[in-house]
MARLUMDO-332029 format. One record per residue (C-alpha): residue in three letters; x, y, z. Coordinates in steps of 0.02 Angstrom, whole numbers, padded with zeros to 5 digits, always signed. Each point is the difference from the previous one (the first is absolute). Layout:
! residues N
ALAXYZ...
This chain:
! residues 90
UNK-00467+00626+01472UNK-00010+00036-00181UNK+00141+00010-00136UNK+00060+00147-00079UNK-00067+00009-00194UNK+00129+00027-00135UNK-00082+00163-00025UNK+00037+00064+00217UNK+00169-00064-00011UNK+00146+00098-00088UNK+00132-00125+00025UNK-00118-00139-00093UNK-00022+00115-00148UNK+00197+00019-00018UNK+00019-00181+00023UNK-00107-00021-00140UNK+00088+00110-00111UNK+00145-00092+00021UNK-00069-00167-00011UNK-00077+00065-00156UNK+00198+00021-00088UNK+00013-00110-00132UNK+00162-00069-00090UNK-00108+00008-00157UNK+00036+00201-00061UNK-00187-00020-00061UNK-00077-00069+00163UNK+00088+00133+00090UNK-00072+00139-00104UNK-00174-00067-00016UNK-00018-00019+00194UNK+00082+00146+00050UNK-00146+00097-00119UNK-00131-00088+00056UNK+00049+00028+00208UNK+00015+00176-00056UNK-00159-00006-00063UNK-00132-00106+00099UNK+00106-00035+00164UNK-00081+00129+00094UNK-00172-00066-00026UNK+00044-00203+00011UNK-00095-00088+00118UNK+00101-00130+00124UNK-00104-00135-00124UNK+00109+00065-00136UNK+00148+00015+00066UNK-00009-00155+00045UNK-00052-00063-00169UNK+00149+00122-00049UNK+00136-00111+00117UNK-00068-00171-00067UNK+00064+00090-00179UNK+00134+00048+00074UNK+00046-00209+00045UNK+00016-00025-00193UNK+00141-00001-00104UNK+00047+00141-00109UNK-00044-00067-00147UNK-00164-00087+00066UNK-00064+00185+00061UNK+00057+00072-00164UNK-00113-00104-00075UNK-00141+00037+00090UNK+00019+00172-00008UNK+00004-00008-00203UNK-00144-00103-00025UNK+00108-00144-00061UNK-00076-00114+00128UNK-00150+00011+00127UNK-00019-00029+00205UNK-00033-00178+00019UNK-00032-00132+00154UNK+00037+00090+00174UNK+00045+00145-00107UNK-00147+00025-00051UNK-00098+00099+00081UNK-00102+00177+00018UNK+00139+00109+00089UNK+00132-00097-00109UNK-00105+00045-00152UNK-00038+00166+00059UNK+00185+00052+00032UNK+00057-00094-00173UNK-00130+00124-00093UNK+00080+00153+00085UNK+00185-00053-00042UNK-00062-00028-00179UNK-00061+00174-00002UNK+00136+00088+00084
């Protein structure tokens, strides 16, 4: 039996969304652009990566998101940098 991909399930895609509110006004507007922009096309490796960013603190994803600090230890890696690059550009 396989699992349903982020992608083949509507309900997973709206509980991102809401997992992706922030209290940080910022974080809030800077995810909501980017999961009207790329969520569509995000693999289940990236959403993934995109839930571990989602574990941070506001202020720790802020960060990352502004270049003010980089992915580092289990953080850091491809999907994790991958997803990081889109937020930046979004």
């Amino acid at each position: 039996m396989s699992e349903t991909t982020h992608q083949a399930d509507p309900l997973c895609r709206e509980r991102l969304r809401w997992r992706a509110r922030r209290g940080l006004l910022e974080n809030d507007l800077l995810l909501t652009r980017f999961l009207d922009g790329h969520e569509a096309t995000l693999t289940d490796a990236e959403v993934g990566a995109l839930s571990t960013l989602l574990d941070l603190s506001d202020n720790e994803l802020l960060d990352l998101i502004l270049a003010r600090a980089e992915a580092t230890g289990a953080l850091d890696t491809a999907a994790i940098r991958r997803v990081v690059g889109l937020l930046r550009r979004a």
